[in-house]
C-alpha positions as CSV (number, residue, x, y, z in Angstrom):
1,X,-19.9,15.7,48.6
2,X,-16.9,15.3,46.2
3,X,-16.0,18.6,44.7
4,X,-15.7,18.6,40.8
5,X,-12.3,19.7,39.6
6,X,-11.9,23.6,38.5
7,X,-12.6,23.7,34.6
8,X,-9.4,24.5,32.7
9,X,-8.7,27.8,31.0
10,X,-6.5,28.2,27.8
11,X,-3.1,29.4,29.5
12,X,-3.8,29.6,33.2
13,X,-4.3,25.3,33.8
14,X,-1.3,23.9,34.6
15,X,-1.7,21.1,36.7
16,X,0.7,19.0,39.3
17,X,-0.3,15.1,38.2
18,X,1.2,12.7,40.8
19,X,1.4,9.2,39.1
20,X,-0.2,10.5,35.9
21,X,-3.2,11.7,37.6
22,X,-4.5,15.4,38.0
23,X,-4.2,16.8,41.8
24,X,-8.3,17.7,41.7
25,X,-8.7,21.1,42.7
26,X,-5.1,23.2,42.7
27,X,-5.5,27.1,42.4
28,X,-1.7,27.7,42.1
29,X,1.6,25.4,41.1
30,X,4.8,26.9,40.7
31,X,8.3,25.2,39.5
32,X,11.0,26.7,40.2
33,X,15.1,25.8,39.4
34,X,18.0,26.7,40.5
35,X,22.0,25.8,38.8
36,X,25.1,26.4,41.1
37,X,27.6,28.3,39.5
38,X,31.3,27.2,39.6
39,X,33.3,30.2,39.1
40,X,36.1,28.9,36.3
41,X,37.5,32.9,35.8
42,X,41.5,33.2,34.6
43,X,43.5,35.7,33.8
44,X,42.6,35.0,30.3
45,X,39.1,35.9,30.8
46,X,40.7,39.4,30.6
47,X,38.7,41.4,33.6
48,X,35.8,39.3,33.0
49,X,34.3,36.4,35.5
50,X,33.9,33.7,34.0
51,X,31.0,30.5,35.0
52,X,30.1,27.0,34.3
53,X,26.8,25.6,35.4
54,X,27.1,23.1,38.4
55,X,24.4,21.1,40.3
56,X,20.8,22.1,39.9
57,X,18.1,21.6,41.6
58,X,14.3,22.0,41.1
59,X,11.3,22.2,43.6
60,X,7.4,23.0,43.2
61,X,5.1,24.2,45.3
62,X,1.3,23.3,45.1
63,X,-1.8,25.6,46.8
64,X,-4.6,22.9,46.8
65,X,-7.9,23.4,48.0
66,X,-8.3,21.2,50.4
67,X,-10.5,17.8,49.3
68,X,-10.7,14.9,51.5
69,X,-11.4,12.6,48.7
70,X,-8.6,13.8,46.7
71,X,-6.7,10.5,46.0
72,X,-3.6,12.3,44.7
73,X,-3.5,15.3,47.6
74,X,-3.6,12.0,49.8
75,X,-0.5,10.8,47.9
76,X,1.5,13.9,48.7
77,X,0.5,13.8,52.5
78,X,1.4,9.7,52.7
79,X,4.5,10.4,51.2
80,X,5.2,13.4,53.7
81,X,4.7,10.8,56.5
82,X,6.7,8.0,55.4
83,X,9.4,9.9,53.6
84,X,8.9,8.1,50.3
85,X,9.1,9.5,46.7
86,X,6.4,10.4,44.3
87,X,6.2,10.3,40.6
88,X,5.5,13.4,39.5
89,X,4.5,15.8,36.2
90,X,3.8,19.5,35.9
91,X,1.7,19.9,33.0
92,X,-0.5,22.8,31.0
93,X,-3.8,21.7,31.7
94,X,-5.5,24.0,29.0
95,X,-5.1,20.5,26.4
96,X,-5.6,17.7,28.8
97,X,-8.5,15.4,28.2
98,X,-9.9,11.8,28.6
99,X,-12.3,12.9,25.9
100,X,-12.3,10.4,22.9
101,X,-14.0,11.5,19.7
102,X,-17.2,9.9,19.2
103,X,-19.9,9.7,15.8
104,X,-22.3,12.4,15.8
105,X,-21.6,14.3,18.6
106,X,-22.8,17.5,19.5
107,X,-19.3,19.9,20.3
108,X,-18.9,23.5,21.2
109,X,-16.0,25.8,20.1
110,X,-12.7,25.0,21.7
111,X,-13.7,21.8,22.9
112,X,-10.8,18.9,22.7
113,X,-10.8,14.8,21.8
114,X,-8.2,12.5,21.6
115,X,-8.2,9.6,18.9
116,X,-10.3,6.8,20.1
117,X,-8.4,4.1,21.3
118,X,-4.8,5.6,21.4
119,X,-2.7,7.1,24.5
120,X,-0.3,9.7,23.2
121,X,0.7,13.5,23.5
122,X,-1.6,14.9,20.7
123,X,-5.0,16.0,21.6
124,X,-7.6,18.1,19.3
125,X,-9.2,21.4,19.5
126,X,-12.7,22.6,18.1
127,X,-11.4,25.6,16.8
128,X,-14.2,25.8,14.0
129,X,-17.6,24.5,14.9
130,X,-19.7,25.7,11.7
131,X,-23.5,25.7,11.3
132,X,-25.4,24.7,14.4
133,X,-25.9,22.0,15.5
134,X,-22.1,21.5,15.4
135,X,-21.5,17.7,15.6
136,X,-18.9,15.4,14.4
137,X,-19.3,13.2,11.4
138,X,-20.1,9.8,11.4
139,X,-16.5,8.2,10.7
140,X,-13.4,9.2,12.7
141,X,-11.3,11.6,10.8
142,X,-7.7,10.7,10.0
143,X,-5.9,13.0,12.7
144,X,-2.9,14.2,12.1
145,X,0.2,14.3,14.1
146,X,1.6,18.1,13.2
147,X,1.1,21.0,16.0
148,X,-1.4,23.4,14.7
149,X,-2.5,21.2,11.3
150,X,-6.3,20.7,11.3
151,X,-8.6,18.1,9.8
152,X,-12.1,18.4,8.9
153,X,-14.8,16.2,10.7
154,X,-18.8,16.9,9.9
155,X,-19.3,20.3,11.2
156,X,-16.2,20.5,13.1
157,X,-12.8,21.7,12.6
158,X,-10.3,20.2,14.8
159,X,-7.0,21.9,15.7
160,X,-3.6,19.3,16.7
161,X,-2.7,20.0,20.1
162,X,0.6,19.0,22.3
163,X,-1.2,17.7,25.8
164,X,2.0,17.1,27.3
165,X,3.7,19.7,27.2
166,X,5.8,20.1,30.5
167,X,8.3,18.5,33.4
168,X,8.3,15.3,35.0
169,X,10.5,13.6,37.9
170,X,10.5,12.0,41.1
171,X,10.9,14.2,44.5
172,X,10.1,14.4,48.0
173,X,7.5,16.4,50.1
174,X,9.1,18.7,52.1
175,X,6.3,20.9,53.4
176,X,2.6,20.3,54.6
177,X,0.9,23.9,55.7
178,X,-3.1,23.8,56.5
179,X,-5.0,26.7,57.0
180,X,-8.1,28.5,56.7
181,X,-8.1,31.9,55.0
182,X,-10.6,34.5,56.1
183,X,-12.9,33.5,53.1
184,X,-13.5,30.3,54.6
185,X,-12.9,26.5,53.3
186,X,-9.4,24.6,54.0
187,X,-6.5,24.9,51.8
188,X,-3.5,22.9,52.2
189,X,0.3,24.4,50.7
190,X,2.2,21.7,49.7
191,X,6.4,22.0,49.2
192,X,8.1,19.5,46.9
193,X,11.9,18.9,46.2
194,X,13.0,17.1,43.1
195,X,15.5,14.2,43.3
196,X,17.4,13.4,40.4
197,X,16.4,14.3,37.0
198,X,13.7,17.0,35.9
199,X,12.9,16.0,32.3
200,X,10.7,18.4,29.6
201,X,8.0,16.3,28.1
């Protein structure tokens, strides 16, 4: 049986999307950079070394829980064997949702909806849920497109919300490492090297 990806905390739910979908059940993912230095120092630098930034370079690392079903883990390990690229996005999970807002709809405190019908990098937060039994009005609310403005909607207060914040580019898999700790179940470490560009959405 298919195991249900982890539920996202505020803060710790940054996810590794390959081809704009979530790797299912990562417990850790970790960018890192790196800028050469080119030493420019002169005598008029007056004692002092002196640097410009040269090449970077940027590389993420992935411990995944190992899911055979995992059409994105698959990705990585098909692109390992055939030494192909992979689209790739580092995001904070914590404000990532499919959810659209729908009519009188029971919602808890902090849960999030995007407009219905729209694909864009706002979501919304239930950051107010008021009397019980907390649903949404009948008619979606005009959502605004400021981080941290709210709009009213039945018994809800919705928060704006930037989904994608984060770093996108295309690299190669470098690494593949299986193993099984002493707690049982497989977990697979994956190694990924950026080639080209690594852009902040």
């Amino acid at each position: 049986m298919a195991l249900a990806p982890l539920t996202p905390k505020k803060g710790y739910a940054c996810q590794l999307k390959v081809a704009g979908v979530a790797a299912g059940r990562a417990r850790d993912v970790k960018l890192t950079g790196d800028g050469k230095e080119i030493d420019v120092s002169s005598r008029a630098g007056a004692g002092w070394k002196e640097f410009l930034q040269g090449l970077k370079e940027w590389a993420i690392s992935v411990d995944q829980v190992w899911v055979a079903d995992d059409t994105q883990l698959l990705a990585l390990l098909t692109a390992w064997l055939n030494g192909t690229t992979v689209a790739l996005r580092m995001v904070d999970g914590a404000y990532d949702t499919t959810t659209e807002w729908a009519a009188t709809t029971v919602k808890a405190l902090h849960d999030l909806v995007n407009k219905t019908g729209v694909v864009n990098t706002f979501t919304y937060e239930a950051t107010s849920i008021g009397e019980a039994p907390h649903k949404t009005g009948g008619g979606e609310p005009a959502w605004p497109t400021v981080i941290g403005a709210t709009v009213a909607d039945g018994d809800i207060t919705w928060t704006c919300r930037d989904k994608s914040r984060g770093f996108a580019g295309t690299a190669i898999v470098t690494k593949i490492e299986r193993g099984e700790p002493l707690e049982g179940g497989l977990l697979l470490l994956v190694e990924i090297k950026g080639t080209g560009t690594l852009a902040q959405v």
